[in-house]
Backbone bond lengths (Angstrom), bond angles and torsions (degrees), N, CA, C in turn:
res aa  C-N    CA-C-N  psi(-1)  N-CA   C-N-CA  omega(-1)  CA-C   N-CA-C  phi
1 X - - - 1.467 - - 1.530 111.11 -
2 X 1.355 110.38 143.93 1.703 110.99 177.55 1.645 97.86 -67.80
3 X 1.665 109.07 155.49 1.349 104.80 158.65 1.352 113.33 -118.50
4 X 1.407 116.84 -169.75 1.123 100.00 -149.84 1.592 113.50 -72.64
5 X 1.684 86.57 -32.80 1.753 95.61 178.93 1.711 132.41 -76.95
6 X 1.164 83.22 7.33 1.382 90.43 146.00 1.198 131.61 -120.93
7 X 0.895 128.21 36.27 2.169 149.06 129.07 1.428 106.33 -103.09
8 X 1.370 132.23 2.70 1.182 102.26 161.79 1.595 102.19 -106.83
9 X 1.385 124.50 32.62 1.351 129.27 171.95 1.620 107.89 -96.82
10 X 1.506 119.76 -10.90 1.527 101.32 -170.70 2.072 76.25 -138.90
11 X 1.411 135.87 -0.72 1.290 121.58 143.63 1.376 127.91 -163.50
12 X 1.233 105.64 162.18 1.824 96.94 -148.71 1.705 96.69 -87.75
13 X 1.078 97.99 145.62 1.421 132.97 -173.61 1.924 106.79 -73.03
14 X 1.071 133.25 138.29 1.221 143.08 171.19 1.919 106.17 -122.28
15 X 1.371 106.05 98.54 1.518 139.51 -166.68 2.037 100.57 -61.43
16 X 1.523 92.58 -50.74 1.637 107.04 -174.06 1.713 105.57 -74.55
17 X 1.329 104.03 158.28 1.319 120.98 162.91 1.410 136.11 -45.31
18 X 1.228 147.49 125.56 1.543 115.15 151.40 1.293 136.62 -70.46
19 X 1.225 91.44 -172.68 1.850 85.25 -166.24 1.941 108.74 -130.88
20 X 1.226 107.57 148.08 1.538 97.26 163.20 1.144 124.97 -38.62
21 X 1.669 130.01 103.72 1.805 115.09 153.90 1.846 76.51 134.39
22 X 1.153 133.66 -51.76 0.947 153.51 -141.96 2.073 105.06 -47.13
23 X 1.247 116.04 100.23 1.534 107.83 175.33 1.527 114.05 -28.66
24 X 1.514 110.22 146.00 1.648 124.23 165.93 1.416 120.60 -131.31
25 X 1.077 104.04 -168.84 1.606 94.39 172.30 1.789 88.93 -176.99
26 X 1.347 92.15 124.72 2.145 98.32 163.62 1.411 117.42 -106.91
27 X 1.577 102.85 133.00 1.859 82.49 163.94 1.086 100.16 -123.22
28 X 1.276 113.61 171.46 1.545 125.22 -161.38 1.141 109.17 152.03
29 X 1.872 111.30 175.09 1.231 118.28 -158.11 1.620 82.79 -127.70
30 X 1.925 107.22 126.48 1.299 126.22 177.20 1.193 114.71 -0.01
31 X 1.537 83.93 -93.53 1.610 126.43 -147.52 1.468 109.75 -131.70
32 X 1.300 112.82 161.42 1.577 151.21 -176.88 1.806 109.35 -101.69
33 X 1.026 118.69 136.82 1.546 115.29 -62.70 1.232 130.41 -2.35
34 X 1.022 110.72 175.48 2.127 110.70 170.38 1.598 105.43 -90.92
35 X 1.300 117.47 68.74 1.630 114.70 -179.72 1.599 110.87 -95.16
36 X 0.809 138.65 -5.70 1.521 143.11 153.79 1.722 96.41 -81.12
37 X 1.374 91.26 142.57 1.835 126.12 160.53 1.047 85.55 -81.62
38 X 1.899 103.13 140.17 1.191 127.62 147.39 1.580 117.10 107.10
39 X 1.357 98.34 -153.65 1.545 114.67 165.39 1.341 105.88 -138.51
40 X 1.425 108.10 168.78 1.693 120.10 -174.91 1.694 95.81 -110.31
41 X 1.262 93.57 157.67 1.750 101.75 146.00 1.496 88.68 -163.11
42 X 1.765 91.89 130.69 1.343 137.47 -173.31 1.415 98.69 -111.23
43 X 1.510 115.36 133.08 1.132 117.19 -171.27 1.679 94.56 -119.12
44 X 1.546 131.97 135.55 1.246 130.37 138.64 1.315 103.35 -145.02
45 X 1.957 104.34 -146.78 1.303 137.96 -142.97 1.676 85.91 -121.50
46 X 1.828 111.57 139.91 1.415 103.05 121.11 1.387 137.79 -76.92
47 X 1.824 111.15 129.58 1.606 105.98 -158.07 1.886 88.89 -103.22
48 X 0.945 120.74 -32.32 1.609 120.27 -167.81 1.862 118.51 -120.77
49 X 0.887 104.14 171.01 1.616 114.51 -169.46 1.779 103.04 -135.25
50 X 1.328 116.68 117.55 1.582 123.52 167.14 1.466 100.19 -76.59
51 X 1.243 141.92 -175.30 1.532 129.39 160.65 1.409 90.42 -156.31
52 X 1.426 139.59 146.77 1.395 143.02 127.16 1.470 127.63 -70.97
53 X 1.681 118.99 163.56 1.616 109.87 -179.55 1.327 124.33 -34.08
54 X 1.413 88.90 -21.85 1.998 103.52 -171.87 1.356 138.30 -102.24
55 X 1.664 90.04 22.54 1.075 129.11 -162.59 1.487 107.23 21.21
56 X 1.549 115.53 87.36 1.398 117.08 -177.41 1.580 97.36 -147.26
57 X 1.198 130.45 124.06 1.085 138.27 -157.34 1.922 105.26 -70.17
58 X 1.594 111.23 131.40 1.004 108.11 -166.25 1.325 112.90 -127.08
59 X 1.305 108.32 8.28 1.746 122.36 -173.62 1.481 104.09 -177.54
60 X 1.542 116.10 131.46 1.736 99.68 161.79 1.807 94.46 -125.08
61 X 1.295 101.64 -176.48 1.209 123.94 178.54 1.899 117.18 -101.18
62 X 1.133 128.08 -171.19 1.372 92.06 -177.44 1.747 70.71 -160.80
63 X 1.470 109.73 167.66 1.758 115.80 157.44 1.150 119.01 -89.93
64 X 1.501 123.47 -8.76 1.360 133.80 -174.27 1.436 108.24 -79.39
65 X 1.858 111.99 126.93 1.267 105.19 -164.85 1.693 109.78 -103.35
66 X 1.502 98.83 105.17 1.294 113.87 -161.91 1.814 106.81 -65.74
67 X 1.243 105.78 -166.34 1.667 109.82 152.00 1.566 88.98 175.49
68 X 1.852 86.72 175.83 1.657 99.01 -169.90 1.014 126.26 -30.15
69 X 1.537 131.36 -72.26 1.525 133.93 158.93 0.963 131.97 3.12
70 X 1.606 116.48 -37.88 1.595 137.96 -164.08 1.779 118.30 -101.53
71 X 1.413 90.73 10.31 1.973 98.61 -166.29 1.307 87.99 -74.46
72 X 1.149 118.11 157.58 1.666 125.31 164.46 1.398 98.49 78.61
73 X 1.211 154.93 -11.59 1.421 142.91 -153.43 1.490 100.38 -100.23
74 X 1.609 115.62 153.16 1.649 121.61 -174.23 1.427 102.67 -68.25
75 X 1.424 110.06 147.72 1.379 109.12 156.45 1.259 101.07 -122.85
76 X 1.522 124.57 130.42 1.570 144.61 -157.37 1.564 99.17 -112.97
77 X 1.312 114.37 145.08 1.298 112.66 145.10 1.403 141.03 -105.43
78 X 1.364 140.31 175.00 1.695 125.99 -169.80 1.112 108.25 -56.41
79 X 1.021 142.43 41.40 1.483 144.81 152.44 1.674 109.88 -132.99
80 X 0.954 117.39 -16.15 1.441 112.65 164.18 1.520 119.85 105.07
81 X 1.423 77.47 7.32 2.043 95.01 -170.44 1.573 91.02 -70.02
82 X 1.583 115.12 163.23 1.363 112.78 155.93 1.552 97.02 -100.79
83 X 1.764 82.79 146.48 1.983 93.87 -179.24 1.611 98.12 -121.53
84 X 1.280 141.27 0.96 1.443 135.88 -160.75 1.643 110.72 161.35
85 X 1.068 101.90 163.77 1.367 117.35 -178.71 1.489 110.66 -126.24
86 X 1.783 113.15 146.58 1.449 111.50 -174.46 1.657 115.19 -79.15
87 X 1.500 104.87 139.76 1.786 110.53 -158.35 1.640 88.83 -97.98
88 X 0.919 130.48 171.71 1.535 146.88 176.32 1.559 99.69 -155.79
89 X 1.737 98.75 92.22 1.744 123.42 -177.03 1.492 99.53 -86.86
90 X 1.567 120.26 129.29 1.624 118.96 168.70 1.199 107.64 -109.10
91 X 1.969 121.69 51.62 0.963 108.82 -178.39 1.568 129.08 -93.44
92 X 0.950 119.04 133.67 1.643 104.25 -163.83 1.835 125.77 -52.24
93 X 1.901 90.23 -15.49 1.226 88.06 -159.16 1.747 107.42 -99.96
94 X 1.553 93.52 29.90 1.619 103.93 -159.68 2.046 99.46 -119.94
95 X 0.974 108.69 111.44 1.564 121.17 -179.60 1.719 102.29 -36.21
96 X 1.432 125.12 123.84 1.292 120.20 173.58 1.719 118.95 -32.79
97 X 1.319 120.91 -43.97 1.328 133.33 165.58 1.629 123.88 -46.29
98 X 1.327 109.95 -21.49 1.225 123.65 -162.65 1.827 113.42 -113.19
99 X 1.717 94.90 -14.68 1.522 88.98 -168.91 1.814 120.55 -91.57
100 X 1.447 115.04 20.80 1.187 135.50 -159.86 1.254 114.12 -115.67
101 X 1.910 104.18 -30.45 1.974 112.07 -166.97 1.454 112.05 -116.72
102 X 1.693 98.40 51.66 1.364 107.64 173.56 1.656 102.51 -112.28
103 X 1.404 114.35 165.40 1.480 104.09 176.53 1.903 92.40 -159.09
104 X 1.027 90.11 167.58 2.171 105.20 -148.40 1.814 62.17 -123.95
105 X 1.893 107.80 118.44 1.522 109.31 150.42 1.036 132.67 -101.50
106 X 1.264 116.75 141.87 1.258 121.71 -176.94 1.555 138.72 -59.63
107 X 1.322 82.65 -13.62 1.944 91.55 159.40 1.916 111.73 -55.70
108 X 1.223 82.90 -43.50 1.694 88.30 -167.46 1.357 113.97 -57.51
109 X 1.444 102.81 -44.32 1.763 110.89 173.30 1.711 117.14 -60.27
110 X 1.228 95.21 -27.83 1.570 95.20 -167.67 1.658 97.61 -74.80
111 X 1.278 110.80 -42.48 2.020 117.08 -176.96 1.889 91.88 -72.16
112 X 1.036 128.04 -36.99 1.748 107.65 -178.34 1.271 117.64 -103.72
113 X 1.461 104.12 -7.49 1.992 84.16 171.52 1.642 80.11 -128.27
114 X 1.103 147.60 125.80 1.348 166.14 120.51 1.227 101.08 -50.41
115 X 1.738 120.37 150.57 1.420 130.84 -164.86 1.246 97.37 -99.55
């Protein structure tokens, strides 16, 4: 398995949380197949907050309208840090539109799996 510090050798890591309102940015490739050239960068907002007992953020939501293609891809903030990665939720109770612009942050990983 990669660890972490070795992704923070080719980009720097953002340790803290995000926050509601807070600029993002995804890159990634659309769609499934890969029929677009290139890569994207999608610019939004964090709009929502997951929380655990420990109140430590364990999922956010994003305005950026993701899709399959985009699972696994960084989500950066205006500084270029990575703060999360894009989640691909199959939850039933989640609008097809909605199950793509979630992202797992990396704060959280860094407080539950320590190196």
């Amino acid at each position: 398995p990669l660890e972490l510090g070795a992704i923070t050798k080719w980009i720097p890591v953002r340790e803290s949380a995000v926050t509601q309102g807070e600029a993002i940015a995804v890159i990634g490739y659309r769609s499934i197949p890969f029929s677009q050239n290139g890569l994207s960068l999608l610019v939004g907002v964090v709009q929502s907050l997951a929380m655990d007992g420990a109140e430590r953020v364990t999922r956010f939501q994003m305005s950026i309208p993701a899709s399959p293609g985009l699972s696994g891809s960084p989500v950066i903030d205006s500084e270029g840090r990575l703060v999360g990665t894009v989640l691909g939720l199959s939850a039933d109770d989640l609008p097809q539109s909605q199950q793509f612009n979630h992202a797992l942050p990396v704060s959280y990983l860094i407080e539950t799996h320590p190196a």
